[in-house]
N, C-alpha and C positions, 0 to 999 in steps of 0.2 A: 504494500500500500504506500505510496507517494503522501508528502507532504501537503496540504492544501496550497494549490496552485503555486507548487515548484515542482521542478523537472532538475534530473541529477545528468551530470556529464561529466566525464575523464576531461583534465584540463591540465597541460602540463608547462608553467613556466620557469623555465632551466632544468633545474633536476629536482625541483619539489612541485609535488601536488598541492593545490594550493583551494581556500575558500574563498571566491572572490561574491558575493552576493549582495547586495543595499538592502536596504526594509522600507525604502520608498513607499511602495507600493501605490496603489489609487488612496485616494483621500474617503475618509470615512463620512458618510454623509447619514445627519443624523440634524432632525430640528428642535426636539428637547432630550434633558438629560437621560430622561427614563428611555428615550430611543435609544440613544448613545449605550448605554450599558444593556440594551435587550440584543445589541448587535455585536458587543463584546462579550454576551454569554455566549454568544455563537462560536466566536472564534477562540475557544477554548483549544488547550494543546490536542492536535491529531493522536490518533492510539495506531498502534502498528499489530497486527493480527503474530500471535506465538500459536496457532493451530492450523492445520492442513496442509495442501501442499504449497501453498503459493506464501506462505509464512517468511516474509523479511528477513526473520533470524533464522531461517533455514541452516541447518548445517552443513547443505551442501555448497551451500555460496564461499564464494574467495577469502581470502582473510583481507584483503583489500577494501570487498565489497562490504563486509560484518562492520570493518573499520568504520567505512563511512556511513552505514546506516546507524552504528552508536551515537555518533557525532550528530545525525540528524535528529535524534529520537532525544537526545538532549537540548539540542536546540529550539526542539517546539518544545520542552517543559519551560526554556526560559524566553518565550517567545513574547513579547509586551502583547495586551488585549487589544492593543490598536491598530496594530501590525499584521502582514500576512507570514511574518518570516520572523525565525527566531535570531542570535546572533552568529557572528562568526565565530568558528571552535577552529583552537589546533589540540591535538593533544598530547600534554607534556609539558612540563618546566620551562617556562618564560629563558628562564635561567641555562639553559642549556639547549636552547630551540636552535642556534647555528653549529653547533656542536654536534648532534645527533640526527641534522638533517634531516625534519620531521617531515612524515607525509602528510597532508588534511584533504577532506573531501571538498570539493568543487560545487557548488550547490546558484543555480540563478534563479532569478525572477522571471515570469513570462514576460515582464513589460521592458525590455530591453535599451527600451529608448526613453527610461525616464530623467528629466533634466536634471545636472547637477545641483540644482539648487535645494529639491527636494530630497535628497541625501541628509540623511541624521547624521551625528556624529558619533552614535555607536556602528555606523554602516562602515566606517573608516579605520575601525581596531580591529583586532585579533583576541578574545579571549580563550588564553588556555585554560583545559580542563584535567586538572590532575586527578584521573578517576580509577575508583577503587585502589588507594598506594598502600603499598604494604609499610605495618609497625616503621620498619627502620625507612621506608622514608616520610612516613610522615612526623617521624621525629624527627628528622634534617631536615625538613621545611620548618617546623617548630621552634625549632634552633636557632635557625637563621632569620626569621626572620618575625617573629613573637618575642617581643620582648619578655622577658622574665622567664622563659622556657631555660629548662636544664634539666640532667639526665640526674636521680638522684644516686646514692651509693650500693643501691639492689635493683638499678637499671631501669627503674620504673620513671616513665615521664612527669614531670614537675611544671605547671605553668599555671597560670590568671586567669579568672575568668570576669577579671571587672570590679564594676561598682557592686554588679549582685552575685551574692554568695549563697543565693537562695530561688526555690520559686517565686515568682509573682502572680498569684491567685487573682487577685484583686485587676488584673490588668488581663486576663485569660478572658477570651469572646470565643462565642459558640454562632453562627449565622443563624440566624430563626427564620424558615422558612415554611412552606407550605408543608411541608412532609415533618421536618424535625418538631414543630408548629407542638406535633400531638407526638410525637415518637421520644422526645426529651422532657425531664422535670425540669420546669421554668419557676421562678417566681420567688417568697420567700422559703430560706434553708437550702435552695440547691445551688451549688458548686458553677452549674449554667449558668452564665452571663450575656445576655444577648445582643448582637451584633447585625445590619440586613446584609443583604449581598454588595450593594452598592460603595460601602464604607468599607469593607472586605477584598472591593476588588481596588479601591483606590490603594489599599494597605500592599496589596501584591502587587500592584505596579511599582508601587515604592521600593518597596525590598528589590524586584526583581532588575528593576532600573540601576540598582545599584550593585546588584552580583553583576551584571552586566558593564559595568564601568571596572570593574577592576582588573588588573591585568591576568590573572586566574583565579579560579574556583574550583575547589574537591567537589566530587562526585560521587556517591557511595550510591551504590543500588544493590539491596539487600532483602531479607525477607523476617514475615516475623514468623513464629508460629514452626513446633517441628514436628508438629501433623503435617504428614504433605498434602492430607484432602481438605484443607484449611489454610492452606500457605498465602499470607500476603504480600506479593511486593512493593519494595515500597523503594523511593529515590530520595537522597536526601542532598540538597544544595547545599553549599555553606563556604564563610569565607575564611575557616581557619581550619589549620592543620589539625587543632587542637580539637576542633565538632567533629573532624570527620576522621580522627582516633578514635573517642566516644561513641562514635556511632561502629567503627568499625567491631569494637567489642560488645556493642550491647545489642546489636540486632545479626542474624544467621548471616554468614557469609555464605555465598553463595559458590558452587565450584567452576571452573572455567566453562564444562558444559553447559550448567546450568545457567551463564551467564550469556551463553551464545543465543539462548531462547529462551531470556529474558523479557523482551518486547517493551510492552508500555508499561510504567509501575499503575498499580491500584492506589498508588498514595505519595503524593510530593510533600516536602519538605522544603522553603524556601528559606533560610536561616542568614538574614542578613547581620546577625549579631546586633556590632556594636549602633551600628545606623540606626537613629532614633525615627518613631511613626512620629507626624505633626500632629504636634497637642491641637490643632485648630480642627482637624477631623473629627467628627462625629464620632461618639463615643468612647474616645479618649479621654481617659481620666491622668495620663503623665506618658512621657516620653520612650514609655514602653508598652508593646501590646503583641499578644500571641492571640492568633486568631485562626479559627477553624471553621471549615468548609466541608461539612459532609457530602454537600450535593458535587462538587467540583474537587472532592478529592485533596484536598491540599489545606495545607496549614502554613502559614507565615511569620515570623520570627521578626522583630524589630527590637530594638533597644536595650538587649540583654544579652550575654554571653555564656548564661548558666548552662551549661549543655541537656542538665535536666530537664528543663522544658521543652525538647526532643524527646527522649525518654517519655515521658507522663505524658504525651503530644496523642503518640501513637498506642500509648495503652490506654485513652479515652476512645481511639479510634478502634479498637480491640472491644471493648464495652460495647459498642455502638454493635459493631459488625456480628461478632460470637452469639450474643442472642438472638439474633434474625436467624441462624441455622442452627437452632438449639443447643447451643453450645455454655455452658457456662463460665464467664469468664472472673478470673481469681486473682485478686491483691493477696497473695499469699507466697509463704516459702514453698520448697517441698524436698521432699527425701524419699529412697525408697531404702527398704533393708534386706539382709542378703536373701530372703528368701520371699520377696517381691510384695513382703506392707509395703504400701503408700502411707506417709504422713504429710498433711498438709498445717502450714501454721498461718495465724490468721493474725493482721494488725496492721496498725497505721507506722506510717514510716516514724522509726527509728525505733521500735518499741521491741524489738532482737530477731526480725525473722532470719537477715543473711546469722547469725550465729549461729539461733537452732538448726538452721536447714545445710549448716555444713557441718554437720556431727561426723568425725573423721570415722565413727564406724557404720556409716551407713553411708551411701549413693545419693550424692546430690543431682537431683532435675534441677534444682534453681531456686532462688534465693526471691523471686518479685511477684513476678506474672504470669501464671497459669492458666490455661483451657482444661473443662475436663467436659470431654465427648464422647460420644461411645465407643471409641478408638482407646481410652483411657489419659489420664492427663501428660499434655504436656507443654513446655517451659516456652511461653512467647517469643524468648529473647534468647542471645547465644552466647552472654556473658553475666557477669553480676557487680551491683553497685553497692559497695559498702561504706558506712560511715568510718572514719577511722577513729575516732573521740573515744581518746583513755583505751587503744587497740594495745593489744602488748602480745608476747610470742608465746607464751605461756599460757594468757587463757582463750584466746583465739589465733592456735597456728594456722591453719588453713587460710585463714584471711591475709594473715601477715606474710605467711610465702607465698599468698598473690601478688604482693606489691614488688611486679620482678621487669624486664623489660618487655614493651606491649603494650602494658597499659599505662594509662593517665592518672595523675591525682592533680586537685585543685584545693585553694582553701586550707594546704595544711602548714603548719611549723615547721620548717627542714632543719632540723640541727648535725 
């Protein structure tokens, strides 16, 4: 399946393949606002089919061709709502793009002759996409260029995540719309905070405007869920080495097959971090806002860095989806023991699940977020988030020779 109205072509200047595309396009014609955003629900990202024979991520296609359909399947996630074209992708390290003589896909507009004046000035960059990189480099990214990142003395990654050291509840929007309308608790006591579409999509323009200004952006396309008759994919954007570590341990990696027919995610992730929403937008209460889109799939990240609210992002997204196929979904630890009890622990965060649920004489499933279906239960996520507060080696080892090279820690005392 082709991109809405782009056509792909081999295109060779010198000895690299190259993306040369604008986002011109025709001018969006629209005489009030509510037109304006019924013609941007349209142009929502294209989906690329992962079943039958004419499947994009066929595995029988080139490594060429796989190439450049990744690059295009990312390009419509960060595709602005007003645009027919996402941005230009190379992929790989800014930092080393003359050096490793990178190839990119070639991707044009049918309108071929549109004036230069209508040219943006994102139609003029190149952003690279450093996607899915493993631990050690995106600890060299970390390093180099995150201030405060350093390796600590048991090889576990060390860096900042800001002014917030925490969630922010209070700044979390849910879209209320015809469906979630009755499908979500609204109102007083529930945790739902509601948002329309229209203040939602201005919020994703923002972010997305600005993954798109930077000179690259991690990629992680991952899955949750290790039922495979329940598996969600999901993409996660972001502008630091640092999220798309975190992300790389907390949600299933996915294996090089499984990545070749991969297709479209069931769920993005736009994480502009530190980039603040505008307090002048509707329903902004401060210069931070995490906002969710049941119906379009995607959730948007502005003015925060806690990596956590990816995490709890997609396990509200889990909530949502698990019960619609009778599945129940669990805030809990779990374990099983050697002759196959299940225990599961139940509690609000910090209240001891990762300790119980890593009892060194039993089988840890996991420590957070749980399904249990008729399959029997299992672990949403492909890693585990501990507090480290008064950790010692003696009464939780297991925890403590976690902390080794791979993963990340934020928020702690390094002595």
């Amino acid at each position: 399946m082709r991109l809405a109205k782009i056509h792909t072509e081999k295109k060779v200047d010198g000895d690299q393949t190259v993306v040369c595309h604008d986002d011109s396009g025709p001018p969006v014609k629209a005489q009030t606002i509510h037109e304006l955003h019924s013609l941007q629900k349209k142009k929502s990202a294209p989906t690329t089919p992962i079943n039958g024979s004419k499947s994009s991520f066929s595995p029988t296609i080139s490594e060429e061709e796989l190439h450049k359909q990744k690059l295009q399947s990312i390009s419509a996630s960060l595709a602005s709502l007003t645009r027919e074209t996402g941005p230009k992708l190379v992929k790989g390290d800014p930092a080393n793009r003359k050096a490793e003589n990178q190839k990119v896909t070639h991707v044009e507009h049918y309108h071929h002759h549109a004036p230069t004046l209508n040219i943006s000035d994102s139609a003029l960059k190149f952003t690279h996409v450093l996607y899915n990189l493993s631990p050690a480099e995106l600890y060299e990214q970390a390093i180099k260029y995150e201030t405060g990142s350093f390796i600590t003395s048991t090889g576990a990654l060390a860096t900042l995540s800001g002014a917030k050291t925490g969630r922010s509840p209070r700044d979390k929007r849910v879209v209320k719309d015809k469906t979630t309308e009755y499908e979500l608790w609204w109102g007083k006591g529930s945790p739902n905070i509601e948002m329309d579409e229209q203040t939602f999509l201005v919020n994703r323009e923002r972010a997305v405007d600005y993954l798109n200004s930077l000179d690259k952006v991690f990629v992680n396309d991952q899955f949750l869920n290790w039922d495979p008759e329940h598996r969600i994919k999901v993409r996660i954007v972001s502008a630091r080495a640092y999220h798309s570590l975190f992300m790389h341990n907390m949600c299933i990696r996915p294996t090089p097959e499984e990545l070749e027919s991969f297709g479209t995610p069931d769920f993005t992730i736009y994480n502009a971090g530190k980039f603040p929403c505008n307090r002048f937008t509707h329903y902004m209460t401060s210069s931070t806002s995490i906002d969710i889109n049941l119906d379009r799939k995607e959730m948007v990240i502005l003015g925060t860095q806690y990596a956590g609210e990816m995490k709890k992002g997609l396990f509200s997204l889990m909530h949502y989806l698990m019960p619609k196929r009778q599945i129940l979904s669990l805030h809990s630890g779990c374990n099983v023991g050697k002759d196959g009890d299940v225990a599961l622990f139940f509690g609000l965060s910090g209240t001891g699940k990762t300790t119980l649920s890593t009892d060194h004489n039993r089988y840890l499933i996991g420590d957070d977020e749980h399904c249990w279906s008729e399959n029997g239960v299992s672990n949403i996520e492909g890693g585990c988030y501990a507090k480290c507060i008064d950790l010692s080696r003696e009464k939780e080892p297991d925890i403590w020779n976690a902390i080794k090279f791979g993963t990340g820690t934020s928020m702690l005392t390094i002595r």
